[in-house]
VOGU-3710 file (C-alpha; in Angstrom, 3 decimals, decimal comma):
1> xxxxxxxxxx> 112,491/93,943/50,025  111,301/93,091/53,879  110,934/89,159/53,750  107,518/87,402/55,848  108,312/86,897/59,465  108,874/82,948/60,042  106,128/81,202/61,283  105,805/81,185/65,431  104,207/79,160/68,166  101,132/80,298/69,521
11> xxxxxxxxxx> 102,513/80,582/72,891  105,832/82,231/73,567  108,692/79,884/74,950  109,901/81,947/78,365  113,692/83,399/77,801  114,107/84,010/81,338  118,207/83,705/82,111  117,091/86,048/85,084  116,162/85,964/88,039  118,485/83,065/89,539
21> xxxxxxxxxx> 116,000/80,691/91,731  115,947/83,163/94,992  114,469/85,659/92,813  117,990/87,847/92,253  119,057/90,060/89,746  122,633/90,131/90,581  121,883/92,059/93,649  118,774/93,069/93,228  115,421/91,682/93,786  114,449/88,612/96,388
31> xxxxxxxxxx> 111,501/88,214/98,454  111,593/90,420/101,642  107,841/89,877/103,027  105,957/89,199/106,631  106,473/85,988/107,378  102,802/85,272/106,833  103,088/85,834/102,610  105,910/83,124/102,395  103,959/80,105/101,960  101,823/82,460/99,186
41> xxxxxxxxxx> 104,300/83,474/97,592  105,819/80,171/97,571  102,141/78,525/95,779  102,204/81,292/93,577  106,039/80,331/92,647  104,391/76,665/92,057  101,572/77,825/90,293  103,579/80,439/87,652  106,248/77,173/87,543  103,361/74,885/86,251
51> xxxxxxxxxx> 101,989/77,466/83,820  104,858/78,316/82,547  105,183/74,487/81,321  101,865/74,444/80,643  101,091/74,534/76,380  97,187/75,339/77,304  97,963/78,306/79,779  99,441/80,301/76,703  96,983/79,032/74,215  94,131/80,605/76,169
61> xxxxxxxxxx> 96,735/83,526/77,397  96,957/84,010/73,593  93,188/83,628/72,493  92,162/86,396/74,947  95,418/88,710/73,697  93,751/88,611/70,544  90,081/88,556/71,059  89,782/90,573/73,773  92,974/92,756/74,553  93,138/92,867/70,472
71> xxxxxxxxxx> 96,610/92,308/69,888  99,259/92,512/67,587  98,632/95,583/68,241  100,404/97,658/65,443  103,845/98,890/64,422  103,496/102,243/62,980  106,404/104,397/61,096  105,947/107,941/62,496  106,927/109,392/58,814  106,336/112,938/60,069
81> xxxxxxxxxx> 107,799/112,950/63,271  110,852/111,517/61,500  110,709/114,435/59,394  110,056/116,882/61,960  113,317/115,661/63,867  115,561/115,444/60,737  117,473/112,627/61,922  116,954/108,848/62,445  113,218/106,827/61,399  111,035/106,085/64,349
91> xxxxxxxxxx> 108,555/103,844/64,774  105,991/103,383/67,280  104,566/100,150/69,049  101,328/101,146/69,551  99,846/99,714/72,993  97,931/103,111/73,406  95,452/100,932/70,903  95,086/97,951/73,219  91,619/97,301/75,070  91,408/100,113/77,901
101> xxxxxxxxxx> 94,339/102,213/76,720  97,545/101,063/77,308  100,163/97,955/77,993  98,502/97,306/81,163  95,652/94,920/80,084  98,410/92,284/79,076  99,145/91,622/82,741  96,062/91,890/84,137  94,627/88,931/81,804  97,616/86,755/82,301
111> xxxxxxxxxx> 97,418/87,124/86,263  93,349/86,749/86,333  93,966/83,703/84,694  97,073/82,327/87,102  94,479/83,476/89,760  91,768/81,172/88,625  93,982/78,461/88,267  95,112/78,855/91,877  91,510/78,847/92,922  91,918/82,388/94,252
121> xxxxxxxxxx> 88,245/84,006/94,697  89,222/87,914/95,583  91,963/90,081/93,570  93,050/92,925/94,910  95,437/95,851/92,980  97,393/98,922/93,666  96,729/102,037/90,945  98,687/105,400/90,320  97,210/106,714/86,907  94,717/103,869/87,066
131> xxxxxxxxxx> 95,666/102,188/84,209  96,206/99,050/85,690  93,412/99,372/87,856  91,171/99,695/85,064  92,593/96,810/83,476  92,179/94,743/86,657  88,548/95,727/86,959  87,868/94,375/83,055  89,543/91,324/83,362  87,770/90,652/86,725
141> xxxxxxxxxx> 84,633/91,946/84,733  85,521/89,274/81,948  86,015/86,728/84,333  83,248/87,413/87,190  85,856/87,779/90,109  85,774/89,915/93,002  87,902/93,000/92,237  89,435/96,208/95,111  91,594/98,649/93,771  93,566/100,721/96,262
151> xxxxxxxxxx> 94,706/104,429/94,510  96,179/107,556/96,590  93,569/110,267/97,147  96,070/112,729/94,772  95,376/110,308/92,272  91,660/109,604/92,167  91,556/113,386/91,992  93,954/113,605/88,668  92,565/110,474/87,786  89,004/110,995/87,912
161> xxxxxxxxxx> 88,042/109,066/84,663  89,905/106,347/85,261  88,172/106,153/88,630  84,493/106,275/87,709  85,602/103,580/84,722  86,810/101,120/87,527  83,494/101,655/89,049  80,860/100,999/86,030  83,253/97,615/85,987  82,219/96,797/89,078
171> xxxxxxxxxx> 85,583/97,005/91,472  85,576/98,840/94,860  87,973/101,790/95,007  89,675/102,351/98,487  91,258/105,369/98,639  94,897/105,638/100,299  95,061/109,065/102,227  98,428/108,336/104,090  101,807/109,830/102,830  101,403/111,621/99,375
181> xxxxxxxxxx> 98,662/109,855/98,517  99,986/108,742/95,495  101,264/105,238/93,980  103,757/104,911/96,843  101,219/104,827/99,466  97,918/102,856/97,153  100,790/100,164/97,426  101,495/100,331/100,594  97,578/99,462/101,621  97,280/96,573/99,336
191> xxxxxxxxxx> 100,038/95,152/100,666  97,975/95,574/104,441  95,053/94,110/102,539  97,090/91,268/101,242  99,077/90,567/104,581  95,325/90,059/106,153  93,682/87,658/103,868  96,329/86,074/101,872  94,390/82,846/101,675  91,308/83,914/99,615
201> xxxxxxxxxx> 93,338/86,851/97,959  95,677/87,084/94,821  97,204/90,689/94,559  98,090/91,571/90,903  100,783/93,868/90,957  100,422/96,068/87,893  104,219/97,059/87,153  107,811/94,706/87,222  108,053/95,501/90,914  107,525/93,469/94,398
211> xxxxxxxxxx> 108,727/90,247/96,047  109,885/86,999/93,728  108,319/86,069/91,738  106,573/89,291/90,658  108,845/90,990/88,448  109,907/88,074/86,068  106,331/86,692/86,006  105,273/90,371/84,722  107,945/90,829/82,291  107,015/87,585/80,617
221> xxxxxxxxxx> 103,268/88,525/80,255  104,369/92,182/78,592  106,943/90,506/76,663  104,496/89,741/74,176  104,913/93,419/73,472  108,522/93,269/72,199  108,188/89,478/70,222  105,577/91,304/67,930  107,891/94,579/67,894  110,444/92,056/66,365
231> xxxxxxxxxx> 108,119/89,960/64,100  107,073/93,515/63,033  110,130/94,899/61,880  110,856/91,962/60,221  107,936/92,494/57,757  108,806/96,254/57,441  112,337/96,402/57,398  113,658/93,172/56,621  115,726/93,068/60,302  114,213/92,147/62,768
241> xxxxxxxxxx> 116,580/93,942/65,203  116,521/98,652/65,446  118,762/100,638/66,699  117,467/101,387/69,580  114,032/100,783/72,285  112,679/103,891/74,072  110,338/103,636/76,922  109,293/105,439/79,846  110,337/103,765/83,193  108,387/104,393/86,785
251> xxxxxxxxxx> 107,970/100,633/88,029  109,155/99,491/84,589  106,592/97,385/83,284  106,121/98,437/79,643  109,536/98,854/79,553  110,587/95,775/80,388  108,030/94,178/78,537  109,547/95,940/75,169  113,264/95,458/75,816  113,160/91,824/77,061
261> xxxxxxxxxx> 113,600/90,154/73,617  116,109/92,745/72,917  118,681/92,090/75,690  120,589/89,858/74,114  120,955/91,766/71,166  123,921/94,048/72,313  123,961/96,312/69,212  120,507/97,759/69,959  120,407/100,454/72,550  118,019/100,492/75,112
271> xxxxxxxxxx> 117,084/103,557/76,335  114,728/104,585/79,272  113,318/107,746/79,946  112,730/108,760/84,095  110,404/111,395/85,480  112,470/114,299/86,529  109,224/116,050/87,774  110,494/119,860/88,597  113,800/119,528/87,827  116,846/116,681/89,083
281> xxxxxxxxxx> 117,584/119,576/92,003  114,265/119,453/93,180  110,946/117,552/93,360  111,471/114,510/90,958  111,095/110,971/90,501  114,265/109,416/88,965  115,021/106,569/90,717  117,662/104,799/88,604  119,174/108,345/88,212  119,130/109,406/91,474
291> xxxxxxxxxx> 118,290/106,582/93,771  120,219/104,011/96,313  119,886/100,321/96,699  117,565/99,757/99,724  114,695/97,307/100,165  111,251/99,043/99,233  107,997/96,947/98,804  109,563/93,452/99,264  111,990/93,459/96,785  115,839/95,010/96,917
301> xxxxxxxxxx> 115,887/97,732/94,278  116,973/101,547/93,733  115,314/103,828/95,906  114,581/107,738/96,634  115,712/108,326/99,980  116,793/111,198/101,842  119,456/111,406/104,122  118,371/109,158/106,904  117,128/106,582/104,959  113,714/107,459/104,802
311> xxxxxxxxxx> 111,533/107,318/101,922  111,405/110,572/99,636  108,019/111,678/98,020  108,756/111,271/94,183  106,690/113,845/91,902  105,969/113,956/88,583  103,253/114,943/86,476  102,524/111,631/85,231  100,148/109,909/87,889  101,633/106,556/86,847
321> xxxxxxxxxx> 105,800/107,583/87,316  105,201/109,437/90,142  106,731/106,269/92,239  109,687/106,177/94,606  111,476/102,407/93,662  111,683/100,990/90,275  111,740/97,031/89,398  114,780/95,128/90,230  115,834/93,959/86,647  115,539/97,663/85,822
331> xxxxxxxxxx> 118,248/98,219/88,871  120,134/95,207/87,445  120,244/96,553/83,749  121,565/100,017/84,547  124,077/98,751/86,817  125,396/96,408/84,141  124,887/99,239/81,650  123,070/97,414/79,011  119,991/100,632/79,667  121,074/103,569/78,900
341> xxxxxxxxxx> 118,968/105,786/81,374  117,857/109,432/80,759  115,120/111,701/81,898  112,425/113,957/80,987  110,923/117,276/83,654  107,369/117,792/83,342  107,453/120,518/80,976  109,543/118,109/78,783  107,496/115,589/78,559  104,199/118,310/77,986
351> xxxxxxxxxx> 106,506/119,144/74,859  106,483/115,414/74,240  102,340/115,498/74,407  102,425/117,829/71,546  105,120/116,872/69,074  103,333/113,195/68,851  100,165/115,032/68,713  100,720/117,615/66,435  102,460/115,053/64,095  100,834/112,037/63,997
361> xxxxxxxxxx> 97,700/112,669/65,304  98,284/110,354/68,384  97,651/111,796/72,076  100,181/110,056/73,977  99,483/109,162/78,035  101,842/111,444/80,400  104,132/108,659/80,706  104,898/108,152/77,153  105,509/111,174/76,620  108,345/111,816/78,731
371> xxxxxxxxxx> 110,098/108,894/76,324  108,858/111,151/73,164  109,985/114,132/75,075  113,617/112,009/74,541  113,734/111,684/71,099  114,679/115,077/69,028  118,261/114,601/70,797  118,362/110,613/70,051  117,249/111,397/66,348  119,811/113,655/65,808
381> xxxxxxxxxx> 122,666/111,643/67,436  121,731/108,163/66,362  121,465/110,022/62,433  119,494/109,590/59,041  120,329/105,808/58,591  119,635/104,676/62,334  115,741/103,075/63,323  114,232/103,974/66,890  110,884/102,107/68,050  109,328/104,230/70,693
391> xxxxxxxxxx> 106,770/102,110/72,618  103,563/104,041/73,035  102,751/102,566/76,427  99,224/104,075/76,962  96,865/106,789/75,405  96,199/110,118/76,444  92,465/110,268/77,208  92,997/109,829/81,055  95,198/113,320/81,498  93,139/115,538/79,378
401> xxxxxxxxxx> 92,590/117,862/82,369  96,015/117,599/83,778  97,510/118,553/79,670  94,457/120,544/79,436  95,390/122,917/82,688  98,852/122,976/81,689  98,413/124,207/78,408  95,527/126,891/80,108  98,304/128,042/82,519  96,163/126,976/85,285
411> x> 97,932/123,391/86,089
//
């Protein structure tokens, strides 16, 4: 019989063994900026060092995770998907039933509030499905602060829900019409925005990407998203510890968020699942699989480049994976080969849209379902006695008309 989880703070006690204190993992990460964002980046460094230490910045982190954002958010056994696949039992952590839709919101809150307590009075944020733009725009909504979103032209267009949302919420969309007009690009004008007025502006970088401190300070906020997976399982299965973690990886934020209490645990596998758009021989976005160390967007990582060194234009179908780099502790956790890494095309992951569908009743966001799209091969090698938690990293309300056109032959 599954035994009560122990009782737990109300504030999580940071497990951060990386990065080192330049901002490394191994040899990734670091802070390669203007010159002008150093002394930022070094208050913001101060700032997430105080509220780190700081008993009341959780409390109230905590409060608004679960009156607001509406967390734990559940732990759901996917009984016929399991039988559909015939192998191992999988579970879902179901983030596609936060506030706005998806993992994103848990950042966004935590960073409005490190804002505030910095005294910053203008946030600015970089979109590719919108997601995290929409979850910028309610917590600065929530909190009464000035909100732009920058998003790639391609993207508004895809994105169109998502768009008009951030808009009744009261942020400014700027549209990015350079390059492909996608993630790559919205990031690269925020960063422009952020060079010019980095006194009254705090940029909230919505995946675990960027210069130091950005990716650890992200993964800690999401981590909340694997401590309840654990708690969870606990209560359900009497271990607190599966198998294996699946998740989608484009910057790597849910991702992260799921697998950092897991790390240490070296008998569960970690498995994410990379956009391989058209195909790995052609248009794709699989950085970890395909990439090379280069600095991209302040921080040393794996990068698409092509054969002078330029930047490639990743694809996928999934507005929010469709991103050339990937966050430097994902670069530092394939490299080490504690995450396995594995990939999903577009028509895979459409697949994945209707399996969860058709079983569970549960429209999964484009980017989770490339990791579903990944699961009728782990099921059947992992076997009938083996637990997988998928982490359901966003619903799939935003991509209706991208599924929609797909499924119509018209996409």
């Amino acid at each position: 019989m599954a035994t009560s989880a122990p009782p737990r703070t109300s504030y999580p006690v940071p497990r951060t063994q990386t990065p080192d204190e330049r901002g490394r993992f191994g040899a990734f990460g670091g802070a390669f900026v203007p010159e002008i964002l150093h002394p930022v980046l070094e208050d913001l460094k101060r700032a997430w060092a105080e509220a780190q230490a700081d008993d009341a910045f959780w409390a109230e982190y905590h409060r608004l995770l679960r009156d607001y954002v509406g967390r734990p958010t559940p732990l759901t056994r996917l009984d016929r998907l399991t039988e559909r696949l015939g192998g191992a039992t999988i579970y879902a952590k179901r983030e596609d039933l936060c506030h706005t839709g998806a993992h994103k919101i848990n950042n966004a809150v935590g960073q409005v509030l490190l804002a505030r307590r910095m005294g910053k009075e203008r946030i600015i944020a970089e979109t590719g499905a919108g997601q995290h733009g929409v979850a910028t725009a309610t917590a600065c909504a929530l909190f009464g602060v000035e909100c732009v979103v920058y998003m790639g032209t391609e993207d508004i267009e895809r994105q169109n829900l998502n768009v008009q949302r951030m808009r009744l919420l009261g942020a400014t969309v700027r549209p990015a019409e350079s390059g492909s007009r996608t993630l790559k690009d919205a990031t690269n004008e925020a960063f422009r925005d952020w060079v010019s007025n980095p006194d009254s502006t705090y940029y909230i970088i919505g995946s675990a990407i960027g210069p130091h401190p950005y990716p650890g300070l992200v993964r800690e906020l999401h981590r909340v998203i694997g401590d309840e997976t654990r708690r969870q399982l606990l209560e359900q299965t009497g271990s607190e510890t599966p198998d294996a973690v699946v998740a989608c990886v484009g910057g790597g934020s849910n991702a992260i968020g799921i697998w950092a209490p897991f790390v240490g645990d070296e008998d569960v596998r970690l498995i994410g699942v990379e956009a391989a758009g058209e195909g790995l021989g052609g248009r794709h976005a699989a950085t970890l699989s395909r990439g090379e160390p280069a600095v991209f967007h302040g921080t040393r990582t794996y990068l698409l480049q092509d054969a002078d060194g330029q930047v490639e234009i990743a694809h996928s179908v999934s507005a929010g994976l469709d991103y050339p780099g990937v966050g430097p502790e994902h670069a530092y956790l394939k490299d080490t080969g504690r995450v396995e890494v594995r990939t999903a095309t577009d028509a895979e992951a459409m697949d994945g849209v209707r399996l969860l569908s058709e079983t569970e009743g549960i429209i999964p966001a484009l980017e989770t379902a490339h990791a579903v799209a990944a699961l009728p091969a782990l099921a059947a090698e992992m076997g009938g006695a083996a637990t997988i938690v998928l982490n359901c990293s966003g619903r799939g309300d935003k991509d209706m008309a991208t599924i929609s056109a797909w499924l119509d032959g018209t996409g």
